[in-house]
KEKE-3310 file (N, C-alpha, C; in steps of 0.2 Angstrom, whole numbers, plus 5000, padded with zeros to 4 digits):
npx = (4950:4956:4951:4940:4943:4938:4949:4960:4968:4967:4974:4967:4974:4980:4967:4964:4974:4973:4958:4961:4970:4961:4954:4962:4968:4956:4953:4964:4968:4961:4970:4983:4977:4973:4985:4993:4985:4983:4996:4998:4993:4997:5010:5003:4997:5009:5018:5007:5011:5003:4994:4991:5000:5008:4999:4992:5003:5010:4997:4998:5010:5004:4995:5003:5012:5001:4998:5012:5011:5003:5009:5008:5013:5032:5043:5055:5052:5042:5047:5054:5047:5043:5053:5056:5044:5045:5057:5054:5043:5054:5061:5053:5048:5059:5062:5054)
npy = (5077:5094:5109:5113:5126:5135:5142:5135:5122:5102:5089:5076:5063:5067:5068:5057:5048:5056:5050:5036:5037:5040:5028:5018:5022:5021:5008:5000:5007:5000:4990:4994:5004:4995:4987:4999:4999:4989:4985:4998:4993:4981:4987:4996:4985:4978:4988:4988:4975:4966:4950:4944:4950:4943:4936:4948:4953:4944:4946:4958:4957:4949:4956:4967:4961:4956:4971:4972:4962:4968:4978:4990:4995:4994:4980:4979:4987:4981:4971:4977:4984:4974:4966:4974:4975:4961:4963:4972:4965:4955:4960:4966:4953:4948:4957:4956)
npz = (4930:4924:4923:4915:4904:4890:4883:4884:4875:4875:4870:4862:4865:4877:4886:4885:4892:4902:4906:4906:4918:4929:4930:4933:4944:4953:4951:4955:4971:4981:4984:4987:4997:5009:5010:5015:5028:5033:5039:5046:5058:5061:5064:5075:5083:5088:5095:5106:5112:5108:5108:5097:5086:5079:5069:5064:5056:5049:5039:5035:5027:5019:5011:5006:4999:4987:4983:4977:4968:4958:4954:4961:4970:4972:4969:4976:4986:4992:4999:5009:5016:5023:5029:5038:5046:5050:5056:5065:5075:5079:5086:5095:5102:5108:5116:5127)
capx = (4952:4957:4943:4936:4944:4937:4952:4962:4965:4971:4976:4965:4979:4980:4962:4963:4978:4968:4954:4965:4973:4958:4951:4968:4970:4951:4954:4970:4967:4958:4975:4984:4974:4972:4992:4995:4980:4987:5004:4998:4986:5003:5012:5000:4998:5016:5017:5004:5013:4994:4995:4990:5001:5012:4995:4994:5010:5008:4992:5001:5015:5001:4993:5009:5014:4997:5001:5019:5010:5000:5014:5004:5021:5039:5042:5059:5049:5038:5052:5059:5042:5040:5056:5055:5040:5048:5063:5052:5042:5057:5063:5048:5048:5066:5062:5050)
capy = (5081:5101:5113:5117:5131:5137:5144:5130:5116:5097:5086:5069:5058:5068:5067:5049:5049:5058:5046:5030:5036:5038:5022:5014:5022:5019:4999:5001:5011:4997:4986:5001:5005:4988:4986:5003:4998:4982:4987:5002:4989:4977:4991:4997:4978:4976:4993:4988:4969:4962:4942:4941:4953:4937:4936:4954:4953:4939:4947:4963:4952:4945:4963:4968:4955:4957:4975:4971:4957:4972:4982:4995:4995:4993:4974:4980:4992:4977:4967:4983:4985:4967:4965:4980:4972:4956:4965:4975:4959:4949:4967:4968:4950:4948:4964:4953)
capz = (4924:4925:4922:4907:4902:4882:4880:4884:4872:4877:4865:4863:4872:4885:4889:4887:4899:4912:4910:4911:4924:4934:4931:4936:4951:4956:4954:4962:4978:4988:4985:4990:5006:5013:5015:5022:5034:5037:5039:5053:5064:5063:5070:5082:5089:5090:5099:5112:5113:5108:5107:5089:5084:5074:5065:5060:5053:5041:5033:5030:5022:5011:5008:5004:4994:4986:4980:4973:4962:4955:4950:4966:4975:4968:4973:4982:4990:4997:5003:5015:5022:5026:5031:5044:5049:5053:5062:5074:5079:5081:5093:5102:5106:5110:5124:5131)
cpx = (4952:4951:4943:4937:4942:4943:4960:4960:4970:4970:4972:4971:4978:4972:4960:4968:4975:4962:4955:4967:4967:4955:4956:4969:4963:4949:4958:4969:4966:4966:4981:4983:4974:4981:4993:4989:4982:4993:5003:4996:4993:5007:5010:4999:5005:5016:5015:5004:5006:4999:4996:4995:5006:5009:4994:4999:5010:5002:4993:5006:5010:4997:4997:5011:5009:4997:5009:5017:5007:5003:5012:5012:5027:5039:5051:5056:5043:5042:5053:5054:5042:5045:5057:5051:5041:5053:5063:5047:5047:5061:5060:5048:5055:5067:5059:5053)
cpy = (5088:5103:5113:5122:5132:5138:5140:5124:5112:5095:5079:5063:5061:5068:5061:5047:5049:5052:5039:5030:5036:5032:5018:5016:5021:5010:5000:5003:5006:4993:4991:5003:5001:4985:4993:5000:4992:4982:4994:4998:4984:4980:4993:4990:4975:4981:4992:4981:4964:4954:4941:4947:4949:4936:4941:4955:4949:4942:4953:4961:4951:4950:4967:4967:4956:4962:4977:4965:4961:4977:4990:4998:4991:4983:4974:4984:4985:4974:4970:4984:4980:4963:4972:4980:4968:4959:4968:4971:4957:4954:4967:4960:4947:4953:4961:4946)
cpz = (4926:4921:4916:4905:4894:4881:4879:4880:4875:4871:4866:4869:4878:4890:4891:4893:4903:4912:4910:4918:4931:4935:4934:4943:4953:4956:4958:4969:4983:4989:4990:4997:5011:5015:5017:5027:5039:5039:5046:5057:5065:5068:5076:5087:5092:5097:5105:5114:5112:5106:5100:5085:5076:5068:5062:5053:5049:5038:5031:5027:5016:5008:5005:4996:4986:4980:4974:4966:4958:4952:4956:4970:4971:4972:4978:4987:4997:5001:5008:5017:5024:5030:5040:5048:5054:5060:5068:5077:5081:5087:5098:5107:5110:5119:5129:5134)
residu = (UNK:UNK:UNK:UNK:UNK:UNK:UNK:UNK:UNK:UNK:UNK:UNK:UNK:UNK:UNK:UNK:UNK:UNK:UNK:UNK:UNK:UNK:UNK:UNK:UNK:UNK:UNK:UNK:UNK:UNK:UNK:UNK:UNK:UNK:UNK:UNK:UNK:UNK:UNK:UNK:UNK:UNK:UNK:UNK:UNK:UNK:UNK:UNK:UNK:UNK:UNK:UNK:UNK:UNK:UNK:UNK:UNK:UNK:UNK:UNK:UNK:UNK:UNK:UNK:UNK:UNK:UNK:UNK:UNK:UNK:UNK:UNK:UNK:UNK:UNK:UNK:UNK:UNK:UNK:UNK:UNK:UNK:UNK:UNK:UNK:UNK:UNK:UNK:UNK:UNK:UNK:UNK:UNK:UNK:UNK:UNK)
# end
């Protein structure tokens, strides 16, 4: 919430605004953090050819995925990381 100014007023809604919005972004956040997290560790395993990087890569899909069933992420937005994902796997193994 914005300071407390006395000589500022907010209108009821908007107070309730502000304290919806923080309760929603503080359940959301973990879905939220857990695919970019999953989705960098994907990348870095690709990056450094690790074995399981196939494994990575399917559970930032499903962290992903996860996110876009929550409305956290656009669900075309989920497609184009996951698709991005697949296409620099399917690169790195291809070089190999």
């Amino acid at each position: 919430m914005p300071d407390n100014n006395p000589f500022k007023k907010y209108s009821p809604s908007i107070k309730k605004r502000w304290r919806t919005t923080e309760k929603r972004t503080a359940r959301l956040k973990p879905y939220r953090t857990r695919a970019t997290s999953s989705v960098r560790d994907a990348r870095i395993a690709i990056q450094n050819n690790d074995a399981d990087s196939a494994d990575l890569v399917k559970a930032a899909q499903a962290a992903i995925d996860r996110a876009a069933r929550r409305n956290i992420i656009h669900k075309n937005t989920a497609a184009r990381r996951k698709s991005r994902l697949v296409k620099l796997l399917k690169a790195q193994s291809d070089a190999n």
